[in-house]
C-alpha positions in Angstrom: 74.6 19.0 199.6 76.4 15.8 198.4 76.0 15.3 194.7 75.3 11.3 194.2 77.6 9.0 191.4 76.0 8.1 189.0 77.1 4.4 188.1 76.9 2.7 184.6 74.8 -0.6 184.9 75.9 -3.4 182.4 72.7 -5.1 180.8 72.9 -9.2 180.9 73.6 -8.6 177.1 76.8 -7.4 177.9 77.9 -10.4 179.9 79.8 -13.5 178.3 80.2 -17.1 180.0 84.0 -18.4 179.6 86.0 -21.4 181.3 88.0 -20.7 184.0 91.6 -20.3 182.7 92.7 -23.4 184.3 90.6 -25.0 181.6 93.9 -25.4 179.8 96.9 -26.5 182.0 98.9 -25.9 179.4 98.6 -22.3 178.7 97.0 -20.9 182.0 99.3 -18.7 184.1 97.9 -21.0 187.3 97.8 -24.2 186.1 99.7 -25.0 189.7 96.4 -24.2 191.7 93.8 -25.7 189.2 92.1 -29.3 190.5 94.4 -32.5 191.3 91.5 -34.4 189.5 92.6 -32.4 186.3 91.4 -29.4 184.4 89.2 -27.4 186.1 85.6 -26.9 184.6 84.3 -23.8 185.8 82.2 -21.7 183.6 82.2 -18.2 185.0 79.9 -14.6 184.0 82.0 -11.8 182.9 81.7 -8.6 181.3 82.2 -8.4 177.5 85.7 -6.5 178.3 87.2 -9.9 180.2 89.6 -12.0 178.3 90.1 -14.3 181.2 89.0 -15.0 184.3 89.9 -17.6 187.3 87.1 -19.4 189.1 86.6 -18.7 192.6 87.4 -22.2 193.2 91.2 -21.8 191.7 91.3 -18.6 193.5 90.9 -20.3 196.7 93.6 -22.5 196.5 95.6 -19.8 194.8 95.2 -17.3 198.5 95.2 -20.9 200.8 98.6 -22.2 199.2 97.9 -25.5 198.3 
């Protein structure tokens, strides 16, 4: 019989809400695919771990090339 994995579940208290990193044209790796309007102002929920994190928005444009 097939043993199951058993799987850590994060609590919403281990959760954070940052900006998307293209926040900050200046120091974001991607400022290329952030908005034309200007900064991008995403707030995203990531684990506690997560430093930095690009919206699904900028990831978009990031995969369609524009």
């Amino acid at each position: 019989m097939r043993k199951s994995k058993t799987t850590k579940r994060r609590t919403p208290a281990e959760y954070k809400n940052i900006k998307c990193q293209n926040s900050d044209l200046e120091t974001s790796k991607y400022a290329k695919y952030a908005p034309i309007e200007g900064p991008c102002t995403e707030v995203v929920n990531v684990p506690d771990n997560v430093e930095r994190v690009l919206c699904h928005r900028c990831t978009s444009r990031s995969a369609s090339g524009k």
